[in-house]
C-alpha positions in Angstrom: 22.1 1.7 165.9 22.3 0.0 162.6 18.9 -2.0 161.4 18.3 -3.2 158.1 15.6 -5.1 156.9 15.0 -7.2 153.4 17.1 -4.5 151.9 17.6 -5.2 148.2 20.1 -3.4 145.8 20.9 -4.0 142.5 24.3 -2.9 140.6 24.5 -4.0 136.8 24.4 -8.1 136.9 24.7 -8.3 140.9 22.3 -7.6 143.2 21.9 -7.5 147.5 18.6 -9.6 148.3 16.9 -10.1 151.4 19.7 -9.0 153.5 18.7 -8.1 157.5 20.6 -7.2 160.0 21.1 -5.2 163.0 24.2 -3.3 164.8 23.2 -2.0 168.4 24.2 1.5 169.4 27.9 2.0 170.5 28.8 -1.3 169.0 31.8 -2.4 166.2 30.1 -4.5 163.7 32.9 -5.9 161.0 31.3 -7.4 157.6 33.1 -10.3 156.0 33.0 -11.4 152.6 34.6 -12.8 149.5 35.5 -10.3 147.1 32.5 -9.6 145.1 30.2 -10.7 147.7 28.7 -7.3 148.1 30.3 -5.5 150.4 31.1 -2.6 149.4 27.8 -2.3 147.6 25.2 -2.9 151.4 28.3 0.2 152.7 27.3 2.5 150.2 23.8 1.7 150.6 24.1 2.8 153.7 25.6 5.8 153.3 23.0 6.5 150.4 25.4 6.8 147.6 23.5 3.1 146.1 19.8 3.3 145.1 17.5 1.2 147.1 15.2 -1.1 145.1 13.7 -2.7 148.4 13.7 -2.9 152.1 14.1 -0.7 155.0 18.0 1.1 156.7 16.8 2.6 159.6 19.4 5.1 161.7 19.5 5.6 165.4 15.9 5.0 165.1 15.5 7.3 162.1 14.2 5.4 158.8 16.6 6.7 156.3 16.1 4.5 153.2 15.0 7.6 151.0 17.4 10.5 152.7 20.2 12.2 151.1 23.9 11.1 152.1 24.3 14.0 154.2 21.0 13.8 156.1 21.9 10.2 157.3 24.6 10.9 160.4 27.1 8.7 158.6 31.0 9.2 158.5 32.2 7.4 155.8 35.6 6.6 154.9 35.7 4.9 151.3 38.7 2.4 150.4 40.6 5.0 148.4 40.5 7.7 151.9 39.1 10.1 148.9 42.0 12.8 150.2 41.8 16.2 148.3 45.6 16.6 146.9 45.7 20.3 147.3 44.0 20.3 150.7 46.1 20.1 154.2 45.2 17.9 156.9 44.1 20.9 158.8 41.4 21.7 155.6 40.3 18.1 155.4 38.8 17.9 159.1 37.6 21.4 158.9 35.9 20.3 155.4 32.6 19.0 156.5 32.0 21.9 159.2 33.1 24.8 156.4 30.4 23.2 154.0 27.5 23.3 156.9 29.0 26.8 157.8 30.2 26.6 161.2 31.2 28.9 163.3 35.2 29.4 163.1 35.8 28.7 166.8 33.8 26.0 166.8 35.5 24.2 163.5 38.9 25.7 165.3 37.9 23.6 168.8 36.6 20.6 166.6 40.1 20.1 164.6 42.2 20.2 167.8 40.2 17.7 169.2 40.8 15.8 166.3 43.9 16.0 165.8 44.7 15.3 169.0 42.3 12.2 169.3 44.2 11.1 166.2 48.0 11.9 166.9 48.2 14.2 163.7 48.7 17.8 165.4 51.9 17.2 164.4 51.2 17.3 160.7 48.1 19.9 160.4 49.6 22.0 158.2 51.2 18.9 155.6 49.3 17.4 152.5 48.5 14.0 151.8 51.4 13.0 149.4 53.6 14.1 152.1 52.0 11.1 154.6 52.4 7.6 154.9 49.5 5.2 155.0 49.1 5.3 158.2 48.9 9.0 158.6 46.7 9.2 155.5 44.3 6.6 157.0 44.3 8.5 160.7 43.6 12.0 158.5 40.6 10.1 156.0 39.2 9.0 159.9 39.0 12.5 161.5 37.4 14.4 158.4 34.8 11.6 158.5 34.0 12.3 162.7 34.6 16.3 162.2 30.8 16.4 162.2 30.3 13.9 164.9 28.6 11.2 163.2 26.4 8.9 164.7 27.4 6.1 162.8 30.7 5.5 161.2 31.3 3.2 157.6 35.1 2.0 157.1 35.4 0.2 153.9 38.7 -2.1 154.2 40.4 0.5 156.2 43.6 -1.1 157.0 43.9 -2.9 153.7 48.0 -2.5 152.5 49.0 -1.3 155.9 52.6 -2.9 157.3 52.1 -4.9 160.6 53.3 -2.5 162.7 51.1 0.4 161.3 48.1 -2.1 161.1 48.6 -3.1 165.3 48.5 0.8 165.7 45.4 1.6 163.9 43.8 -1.2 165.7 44.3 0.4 169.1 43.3 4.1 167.6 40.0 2.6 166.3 39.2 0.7 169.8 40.1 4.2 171.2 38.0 6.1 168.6 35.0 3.9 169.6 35.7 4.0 172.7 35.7 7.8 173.3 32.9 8.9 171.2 30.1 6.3 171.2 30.0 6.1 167.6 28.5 2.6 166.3 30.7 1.3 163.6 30.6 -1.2 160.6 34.2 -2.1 159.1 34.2 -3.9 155.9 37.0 -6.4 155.8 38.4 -9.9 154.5 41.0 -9.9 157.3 39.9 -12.4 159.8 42.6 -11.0 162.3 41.0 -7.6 162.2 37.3 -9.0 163.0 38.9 -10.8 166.1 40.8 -7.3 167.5 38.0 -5.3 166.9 34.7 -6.8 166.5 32.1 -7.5 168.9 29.6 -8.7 166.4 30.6 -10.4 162.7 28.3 -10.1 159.8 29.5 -12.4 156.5 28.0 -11.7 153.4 28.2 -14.7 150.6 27.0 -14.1 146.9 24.5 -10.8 147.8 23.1 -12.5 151.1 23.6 -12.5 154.7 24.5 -16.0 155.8 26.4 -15.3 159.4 25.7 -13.0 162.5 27.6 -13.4 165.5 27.9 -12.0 168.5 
């Protein structure tokens, strides 16, 4: 569960004011927006990598306004996928579990899952300028669940993805949701996207919320 209340942020000149909303556990929230409408901006407020001037983001029940990124139960997967050039796909979805020093069965179990879940065992042992967009998008997805987030933050995930790759991602994502109960909040301007995979739509115009649906 998502719930933000009368959360304000402010960034340079722009600033996020008043804006409320709420995503119920298990659901897949997508946030529309002209560019420059803030986006990007509530995302990483969420994830706490924006400083908070005002307001409440509450969790799964937890208020988490004030916590460090890595105490919120957030996956995040920015625009960019963030991939580490040097790093295989098998070392970015063992990544998060190495840092909180798991045990090695247990990041060994979690990666097959993955990979699996994904469709990338095929390519555990490649690096990212070997992949294609889709690949690289699938592999950004499974080091952000490694941990088993309870909430998961996709910032214009498909963005620059051909057609074909784009219809594929949107069935992996259903299935993603689908298998592990994780409430998500996609940031996109593609309308077709918020249709496939939505079952609420939040729009965001000049720093406010002006739409729920669903």
């Amino acid at each position: 569960m998502i719930a933000v209340e009368h959360l304000k942020v402010r960034v340079g000149g722009f600033a996020l004011e008043d804006v409320s909303f709420e995503v119920p556990t298990g659901h897949y929230a997508v946030l529309m927006g002209r560019t420059g409408a803030g986006k990007t901006t509530l995302l990483e407020a969420l994830c706490g990598l924006k400083p908070v001037a005002g307001g409440t983001i509450r969790l799964n029940e937890r208020d988490v306004t004030r916590l460090q990124p890595a105490a919120r139960g957030i996956g995040y997967v920015p625009q960019d996928r963030a991939l580490f050039q040097t790093m295989t796909v098998r070392e970015h979805l063992a990544f998060a579990l190495l840092i909180r020093k798991s045990e090695p069965l247990v990041i060994q179990q979690r990666v097959a899952e993955l990979s699996h879940l994904l469709g990338i065992a095929h390519l555990l042992e490649r690096k990212p300028q070997g992949l294609s967009g889709g690949e690289t998008q699938r592999v950004a997805l499974g080091r952000a669940l490694s941990v088993r987030p309870g909430i998961l933050c996709l910032d214009e995930p498909l963005n620059a993805l051909d057609d074909d790759t784009r219809q594929e991602m949107y069935k992996l994502l259903g299935e993603v949701q689908q298998s592990t109960g994780v409430t998500i909040l996609h940031v996109t301007h593609n309308r077709d996207e918020a249709e496939q995979l939505a079952d609420r739509i939040l729009v965001l115009r000049d720093g406010q919320m002006v739409c729920q649906k669903g």
